[in-house]
ZAMARGU-4260 file (C-alpha; in steps of 0.2 Angstrom, whole numbers, plus 5000, padded with zeros to 4 digits):
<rodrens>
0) 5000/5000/5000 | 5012/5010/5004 | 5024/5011/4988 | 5008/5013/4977 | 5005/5029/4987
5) 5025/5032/4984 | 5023/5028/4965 | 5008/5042/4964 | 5017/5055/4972 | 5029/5053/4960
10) 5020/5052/4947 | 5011/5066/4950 | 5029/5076/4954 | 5035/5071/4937 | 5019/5077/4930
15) 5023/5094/4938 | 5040/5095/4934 | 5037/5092/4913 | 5024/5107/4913 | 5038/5117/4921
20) 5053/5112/4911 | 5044/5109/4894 | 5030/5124/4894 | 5035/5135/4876 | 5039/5151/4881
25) 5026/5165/4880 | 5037/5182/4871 | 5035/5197/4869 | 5050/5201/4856 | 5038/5209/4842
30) 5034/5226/4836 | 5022/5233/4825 | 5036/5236/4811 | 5025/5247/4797 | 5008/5252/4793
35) 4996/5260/4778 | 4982/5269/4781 | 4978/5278/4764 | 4977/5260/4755 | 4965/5248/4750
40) 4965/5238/4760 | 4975/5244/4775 | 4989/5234/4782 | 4998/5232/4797 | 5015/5224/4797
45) 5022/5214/4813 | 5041/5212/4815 | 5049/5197/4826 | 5066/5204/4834 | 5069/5188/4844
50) 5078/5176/4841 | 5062/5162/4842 | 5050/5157/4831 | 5033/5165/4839 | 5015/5159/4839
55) 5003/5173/4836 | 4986/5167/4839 | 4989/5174/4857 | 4990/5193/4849 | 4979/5206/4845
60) 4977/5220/4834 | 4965/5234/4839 | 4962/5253/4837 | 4955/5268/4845 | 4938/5260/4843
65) 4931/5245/4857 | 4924/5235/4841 | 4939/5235/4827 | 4950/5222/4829 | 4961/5210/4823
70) 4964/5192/4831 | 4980/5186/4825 | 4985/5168/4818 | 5001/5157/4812 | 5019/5159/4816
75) 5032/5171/4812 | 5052/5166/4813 | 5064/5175/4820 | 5068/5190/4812 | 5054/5188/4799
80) 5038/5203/4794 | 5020/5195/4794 | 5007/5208/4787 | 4988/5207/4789 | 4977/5218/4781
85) 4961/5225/4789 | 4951/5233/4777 | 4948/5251/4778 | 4948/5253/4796 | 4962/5263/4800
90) 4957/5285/4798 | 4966/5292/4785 | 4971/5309/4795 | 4978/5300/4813 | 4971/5284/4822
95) 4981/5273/4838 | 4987/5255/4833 | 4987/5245/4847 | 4996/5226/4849 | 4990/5219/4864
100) 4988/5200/4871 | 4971/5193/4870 | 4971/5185/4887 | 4971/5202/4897 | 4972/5215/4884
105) 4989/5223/4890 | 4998/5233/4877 | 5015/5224/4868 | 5018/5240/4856 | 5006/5253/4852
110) 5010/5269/4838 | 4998/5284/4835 | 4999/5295/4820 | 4991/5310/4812 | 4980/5320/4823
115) 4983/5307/4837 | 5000/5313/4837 | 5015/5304/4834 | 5022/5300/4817 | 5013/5310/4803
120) 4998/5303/4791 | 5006/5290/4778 | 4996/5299/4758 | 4991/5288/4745 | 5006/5273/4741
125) 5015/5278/4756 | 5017/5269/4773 | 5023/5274/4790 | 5038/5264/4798 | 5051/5262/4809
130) 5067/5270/4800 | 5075/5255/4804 | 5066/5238/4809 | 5062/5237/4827 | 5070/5254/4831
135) 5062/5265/4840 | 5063/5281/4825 | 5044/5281/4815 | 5046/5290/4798 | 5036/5290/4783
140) 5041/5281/4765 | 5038/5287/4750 | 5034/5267/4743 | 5029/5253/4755 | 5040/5240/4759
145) 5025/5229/4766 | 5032/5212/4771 | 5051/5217/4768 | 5064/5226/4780 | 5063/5245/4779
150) 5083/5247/4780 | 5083/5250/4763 | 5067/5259/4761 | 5066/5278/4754 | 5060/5292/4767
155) 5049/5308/4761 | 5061/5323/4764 | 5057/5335/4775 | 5052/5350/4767 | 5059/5367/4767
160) 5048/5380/4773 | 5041/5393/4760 | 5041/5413/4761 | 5028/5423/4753 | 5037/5438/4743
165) 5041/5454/4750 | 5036/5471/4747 | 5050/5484/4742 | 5053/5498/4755 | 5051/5514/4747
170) 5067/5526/4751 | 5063/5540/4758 | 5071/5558/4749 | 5086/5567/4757 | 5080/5581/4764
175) 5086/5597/4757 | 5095/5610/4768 | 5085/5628/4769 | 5095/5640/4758 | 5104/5654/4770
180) 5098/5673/4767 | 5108/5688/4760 | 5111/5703/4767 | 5103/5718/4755 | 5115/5731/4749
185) 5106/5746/4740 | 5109/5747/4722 | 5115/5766/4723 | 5122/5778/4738 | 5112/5790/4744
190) 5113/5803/4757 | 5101/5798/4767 | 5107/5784/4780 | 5098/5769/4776 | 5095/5755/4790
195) 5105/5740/4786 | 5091/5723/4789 | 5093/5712/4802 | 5101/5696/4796 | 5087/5681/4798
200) 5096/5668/4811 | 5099/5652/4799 | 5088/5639/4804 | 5091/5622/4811 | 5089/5608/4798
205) 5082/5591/4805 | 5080/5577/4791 | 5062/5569/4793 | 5058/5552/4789 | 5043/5546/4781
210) 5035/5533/4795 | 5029/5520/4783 | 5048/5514/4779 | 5049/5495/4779 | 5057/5491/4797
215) 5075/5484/4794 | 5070/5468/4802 | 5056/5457/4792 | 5042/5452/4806 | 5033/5435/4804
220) 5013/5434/4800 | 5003/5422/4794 | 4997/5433/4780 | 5005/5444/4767 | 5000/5463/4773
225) 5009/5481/4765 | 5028/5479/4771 | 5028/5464/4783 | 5038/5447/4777 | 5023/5434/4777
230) 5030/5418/4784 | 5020/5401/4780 | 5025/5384/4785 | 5017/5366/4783 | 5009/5361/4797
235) 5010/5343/4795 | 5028/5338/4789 | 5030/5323/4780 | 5044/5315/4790 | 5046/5316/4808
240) 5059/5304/4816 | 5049/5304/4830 | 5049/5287/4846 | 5036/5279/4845 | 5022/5277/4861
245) 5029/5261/4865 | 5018/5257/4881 | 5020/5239/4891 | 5031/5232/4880 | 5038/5216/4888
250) 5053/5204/4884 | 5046/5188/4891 | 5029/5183/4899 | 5026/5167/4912 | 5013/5156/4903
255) 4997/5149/4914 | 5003/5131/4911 | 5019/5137/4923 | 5009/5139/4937 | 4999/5125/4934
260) 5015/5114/4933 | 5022/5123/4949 | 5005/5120/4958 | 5008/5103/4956 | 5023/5098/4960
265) 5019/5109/4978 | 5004/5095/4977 | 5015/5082/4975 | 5028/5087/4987 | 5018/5090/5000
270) 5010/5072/4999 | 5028/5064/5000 | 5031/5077/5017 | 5018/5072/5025 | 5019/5052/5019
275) 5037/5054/5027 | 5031/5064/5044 | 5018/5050/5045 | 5032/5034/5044 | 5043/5045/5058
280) 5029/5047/5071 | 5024/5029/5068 | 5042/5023/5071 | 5043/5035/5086 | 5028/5028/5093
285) 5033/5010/5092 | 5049/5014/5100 | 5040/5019/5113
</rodrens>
């Protein structure tokens, strides 16, 4: 009786033991790599920067909304893109994109864009990506590279700003100095005394300026108005190295079947304790 309940308990350790030893690993190493928003169908490009194959069905796709998601399927190998498409979900001018676990929903990788902030909005035949695969720099390419490494891929420059064109100043004339008087002289003697005139005092010159010259420095306003340098920029640039929103991004996650296995083999342990205790106090007993 008593080595059947030994073989049990060892049974049931062994049991314990392969679910801790043999349960796969549950990781985290993948990014959302690349997306397009302004195709049809969008697609969302999922990078594996480990160095293990990965099973996706536990991942995730989702957006701003509650309702649009994406549950992913298959296997992607180390160092491998996967792309799935999703329609037309994603908003042309900024939406989130969220990779998340579908057991509680925590965030691997998320990246926003557009008005949500973040990268800019990807136009028609381009994409938003990392710069370089699983780096943290978002940019946007002028072609897609779904499914393939963006190292190589061609960024949209950034574009120079542009000046509206500025009004001439108008110089204004040199003033011209106030000529001086001249004394009068009679044109012929006479006896009777004349009174020589008072010279008039010269006056003071002081050069006037005309108070709509252009100020030396250009000011910048949105519009184009009389002397003033306009200034316009685009408000949305089409690169940005920008980091991503990375949020909850984990290397490595301990799978349910772990605590199972280590649920067990306490089980286990605990019936071969108390199996032991049991055989000591008996032994005591009979020495007794």
């Amino acid at each position: 009786m008593k080595l059947k309940f030994y073989r049990k308990a060892l049974l049931i350790l062994f049991i314990g033991l392969f679910f801790l030893l043999l349960t796969p690993k549950v990781n985290a190493e993948i990014k959302i790599n690349e997306f397009s928003s302004n195709s049809d169908p969008d697609w969302i490009e999922i990078y594996n920067f480990g160095p293990d194959k990965i099973d996706l069905s536990s991942y995730r796709i989702r957006d701003l909304t509650l309702s649009n998601k994406i549950d992913l399927s298959g296997e992607i190998d180390a160092g491998s893109f996967i792309t799935f498409d999703w329609s037309n979900k994603l908003n042309n001018s900024g939406d989130l994109i969220k990779l998340v676990l579908i057991s509680d929903e925590s965030i691997i990788d998320q990246i926003t864009y557009g008005d949500q902030g973040g990268v800019s909005a990807p136009g028609v035949g381009q994409s938003g990506g990392r710069e370089k695969d699983g780096e943290n720099n978002w940019v946007i390419f002028s072609l897609t590279s779904k499914g393939f490494s963006n190292n190589s891929s061609l960024i949209v420059p950034t574009p120079t700003p542009t000046f509206a064109p500025t009004a001439t100043p108008t110089k204004t004339p040199t003033p011209t100095k106030t000529p001086t008087p001249t004394k009068s002289s009679p044109s012929t003697k006479s006896n009777t005394p004349t009174q020589t005139p008072t010279p008039t005092p010269k006056p003071l010159s002081f050069p006037t300026y005309n108070s709509t010259k252009a100020s030396p420095m250009p000011i910048k306003s949105s519009t184009s108005s009389g002397n003033i340098l306009s200034f316009s920029k685009e408000l949305t640039p089409t690169k940005e190295k920008l980091k991503a929103k990375v949020l909850g991004e984990k290397n490595t996650r301990i799978s349910p079947f772990f605590f199972g296995g280590f649920i067990i083999v306490l089980i286990a342990g605990g019936l071969i304790g108390y199996q032991i205790y049991k055989k000591k106090e008996k032994l005591k007993f009979n020495d007794i």
